[in-house]
C-alpha positions in Angstrom: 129.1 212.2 82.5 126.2 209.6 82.6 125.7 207.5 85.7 127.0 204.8 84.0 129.9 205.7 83.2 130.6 207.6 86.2 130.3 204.0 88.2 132.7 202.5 85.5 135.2 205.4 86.1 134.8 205.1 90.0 135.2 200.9 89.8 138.7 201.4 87.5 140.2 204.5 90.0 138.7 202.1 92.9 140.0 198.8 91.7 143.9 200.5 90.5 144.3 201.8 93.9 143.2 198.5 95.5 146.0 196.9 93.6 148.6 199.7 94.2 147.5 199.4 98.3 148.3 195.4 97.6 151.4 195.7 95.8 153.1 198.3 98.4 152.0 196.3 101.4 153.4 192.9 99.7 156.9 195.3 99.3 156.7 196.4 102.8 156.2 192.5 104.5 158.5 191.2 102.1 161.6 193.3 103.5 160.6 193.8 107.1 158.5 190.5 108.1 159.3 188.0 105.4 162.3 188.6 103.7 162.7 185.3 102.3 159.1 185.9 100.4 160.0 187.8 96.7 158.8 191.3 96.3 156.9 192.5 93.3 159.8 192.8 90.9 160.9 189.6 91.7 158.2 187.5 91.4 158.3 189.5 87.9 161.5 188.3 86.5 160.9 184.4 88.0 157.3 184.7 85.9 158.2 186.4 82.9 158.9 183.7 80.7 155.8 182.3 81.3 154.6 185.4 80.7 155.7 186.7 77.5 155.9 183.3 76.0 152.5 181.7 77.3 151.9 178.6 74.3 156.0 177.8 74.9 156.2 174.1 76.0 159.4 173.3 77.6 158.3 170.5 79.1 156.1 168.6 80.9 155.2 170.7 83.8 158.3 174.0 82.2 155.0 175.3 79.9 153.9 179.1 79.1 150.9 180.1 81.5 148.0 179.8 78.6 149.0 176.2 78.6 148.7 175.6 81.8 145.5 177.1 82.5 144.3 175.8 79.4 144.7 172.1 80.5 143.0 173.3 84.2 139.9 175.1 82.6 139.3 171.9 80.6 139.4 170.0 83.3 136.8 172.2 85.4 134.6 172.7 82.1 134.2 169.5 82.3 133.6 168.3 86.1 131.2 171.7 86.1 128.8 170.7 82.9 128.6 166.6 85.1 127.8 169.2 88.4 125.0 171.6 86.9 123.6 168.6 84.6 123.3 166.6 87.9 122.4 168.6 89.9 119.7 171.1 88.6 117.1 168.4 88.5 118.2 166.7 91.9 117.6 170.6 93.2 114.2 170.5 91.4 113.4 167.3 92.8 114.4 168.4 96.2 112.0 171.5 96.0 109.1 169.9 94.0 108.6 166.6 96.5 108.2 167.1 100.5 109.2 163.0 100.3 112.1 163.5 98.2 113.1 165.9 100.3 112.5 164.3 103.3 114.7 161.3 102.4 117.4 162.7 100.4 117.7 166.2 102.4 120.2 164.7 105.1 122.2 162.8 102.7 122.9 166.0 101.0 123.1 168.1 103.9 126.0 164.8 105.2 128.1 165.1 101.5 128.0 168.8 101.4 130.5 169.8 103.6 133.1 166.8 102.5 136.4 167.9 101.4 137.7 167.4 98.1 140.6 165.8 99.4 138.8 163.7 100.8 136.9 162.9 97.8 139.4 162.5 95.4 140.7 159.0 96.7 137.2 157.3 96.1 136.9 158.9 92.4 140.4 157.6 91.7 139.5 154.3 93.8 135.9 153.9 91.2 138.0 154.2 88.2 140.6 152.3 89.2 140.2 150.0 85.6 140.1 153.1 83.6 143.9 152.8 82.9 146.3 155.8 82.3 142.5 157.8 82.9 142.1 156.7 86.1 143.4 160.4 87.1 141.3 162.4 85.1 138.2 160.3 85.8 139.1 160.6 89.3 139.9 164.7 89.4 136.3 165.0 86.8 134.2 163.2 89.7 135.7 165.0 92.7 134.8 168.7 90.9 131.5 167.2 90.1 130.6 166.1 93.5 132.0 168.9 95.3 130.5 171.6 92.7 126.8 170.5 92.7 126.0 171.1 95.9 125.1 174.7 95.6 123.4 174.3 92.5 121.2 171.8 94.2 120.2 174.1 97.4 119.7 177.4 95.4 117.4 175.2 92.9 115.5 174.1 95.5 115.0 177.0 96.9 114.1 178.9 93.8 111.4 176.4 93.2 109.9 176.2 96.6 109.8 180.1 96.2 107.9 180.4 93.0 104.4 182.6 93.6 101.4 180.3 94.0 99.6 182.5 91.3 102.1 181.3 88.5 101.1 177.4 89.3 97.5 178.4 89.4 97.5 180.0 86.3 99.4 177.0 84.8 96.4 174.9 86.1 93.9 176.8 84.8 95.5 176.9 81.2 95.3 173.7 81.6 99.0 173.1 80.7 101.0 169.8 80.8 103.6 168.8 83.2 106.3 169.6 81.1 104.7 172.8 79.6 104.6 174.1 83.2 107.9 172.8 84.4 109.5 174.7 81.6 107.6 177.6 80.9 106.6 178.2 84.5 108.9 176.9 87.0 112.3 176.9 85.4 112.3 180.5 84.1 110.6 181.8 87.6 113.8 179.8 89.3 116.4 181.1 86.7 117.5 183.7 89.3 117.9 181.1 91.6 119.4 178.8 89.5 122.1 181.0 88.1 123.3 181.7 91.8 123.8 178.3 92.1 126.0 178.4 88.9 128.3 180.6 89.8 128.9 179.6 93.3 129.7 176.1 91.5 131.5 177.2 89.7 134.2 178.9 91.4 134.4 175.8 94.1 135.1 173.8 90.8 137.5 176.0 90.0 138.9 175.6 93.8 139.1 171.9 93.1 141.0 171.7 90.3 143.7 172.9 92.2 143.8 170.4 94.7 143.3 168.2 92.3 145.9 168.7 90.0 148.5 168.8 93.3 147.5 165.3 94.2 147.4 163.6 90.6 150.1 165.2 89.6 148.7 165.8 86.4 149.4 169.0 84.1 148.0 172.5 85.0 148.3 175.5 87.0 148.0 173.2 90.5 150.5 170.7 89.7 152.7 173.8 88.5 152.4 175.3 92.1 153.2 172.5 93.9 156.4 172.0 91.9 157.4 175.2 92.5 156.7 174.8 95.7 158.9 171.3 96.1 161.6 173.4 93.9 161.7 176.1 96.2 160.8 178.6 93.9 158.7 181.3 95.6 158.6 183.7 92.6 156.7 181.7 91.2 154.4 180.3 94.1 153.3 183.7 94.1 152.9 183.8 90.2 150.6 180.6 90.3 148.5 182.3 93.5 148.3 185.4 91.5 147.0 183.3 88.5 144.5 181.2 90.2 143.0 184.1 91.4 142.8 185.9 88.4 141.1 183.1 86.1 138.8 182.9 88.8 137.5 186.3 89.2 137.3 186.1 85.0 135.0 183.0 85.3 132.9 185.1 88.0 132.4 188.0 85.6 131.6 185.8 83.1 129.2 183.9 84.7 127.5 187.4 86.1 127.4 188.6 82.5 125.6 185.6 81.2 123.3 185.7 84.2 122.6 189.3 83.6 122.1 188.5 79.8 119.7 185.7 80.5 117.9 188.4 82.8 117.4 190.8 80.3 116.4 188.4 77.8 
């Protein structure tokens, strides 16, 4: 057996006992500390139709689980393209110019930290004359804003730690500004950049949840919280289950592409 897939038979055996040690310690606290919180099987019969029929629309917020996520990753697909097309060059400016820097640093380093739910109210507040979009518009902006902001620091730093000798061989080639921004600078801050990317986007994808709770609109986060108002804890634990899920997917996928974009 190769290396290779000696690591992929020791992640599977690794990653099936990781879920067996979660699944028997979520039996255990649900009979002895919490016994009002469904155990595994439970949570399986309250999720099942969602399940087995997941493009079955029942109704407005009663739809099968490919539904829902569908309308929450289009949502984030979106909000994530505004943050990374925003952002990238406001990282490049930040690392390019000591004055832009200088001036537009603290402002960053003062939004950064802002929650979304504190941000959410001003998006929906700026498209208030957008009509029956005003929701949307407002949920879009507050995944923007709140998913940029590591794209902007990691491309930054990639381009204030590109090697000296690849500028000084631009010069000497004699190459324009935008010959050496992108065949010198952006490919030497790709690493950089793509660590931005996927740290934006699982906060987008942390967003759309408290976005969709608070707009009420349709997707996996407006689905929890009316389970939650319901009282149905089967599938509280279904949605939780779920979130995480689509978000460890877009992880992967977003390491794959980085990977891909390394070798290339």
């Amino acid at each position: 057996m190769n290396s290779s897939l000696r690591e992929l038979f020791l992640n599977t055996i690794c990653g099936f006992l990781g879920v067996i040690l979660f699944v028997g310690f979520w039996s255990i606290l649900s009979v002895t500390v919490a016994p009002e919180l469904p155990n595994p099987v439970q949570t399986w019969e309250v999720a099942k139709p969602y399940i087995l029929e997941p493009l079955a629309k029942r109704g407005e917020q009663d739809q099968g689980i490919l539904l829902l996520v569908g309308y929450s990753l289009n949502l984030v697909v979106k909000g994530y393209l505004v943050a990374i097309l925003v952002g990238t060059p406001i990282g490049f400016c930040l690392g390019l110019s000591p004055a832009f820097a200088r001036i537009f640093d603290p402002i960053v380093q003062i939004l950064r930290p802002v929650s979304p739910l504190a941000w959410l109210p001003l998006g929906m507040v700026l498209f208030l004359g957008a009509g029956r979009q005003a929701l949307e518009y407002g949920a879009l902006f507050t995944i923007a804003i709140c998913a940029m902001w590591p794209t902007v620091l990691n491309t930054a730093v990639g381009v204030r730690a590109i090697p000296q000798d690849y500028l000084n061989v631009g010069r000497v080639l004699k190459l324009s500004r935008a010959r050496m921004l992108f065949q010198v600078m952006v490919p030497a801050t790709l690493p950089y950049m793509f660590t931005g990317f996927r740290l934006s986007l699982g906060i987008a994808w942390l967003v759309i949840v408290a976005a969709e709770m608070l707009t009420g609109s349709t997707g996996i986060g407006s689905f929890l919280w009316n389970e939650y108002n319901n009282a149905n804890y089967g599938n509280i634990i279904f949605s939780i289950l779920t979130i995480g899920l689509i978000g460890f997917i877009l992880d992967r996928l977003m390491g794959l592409a980085e990977s891909r974009f390394k070798t290339a």
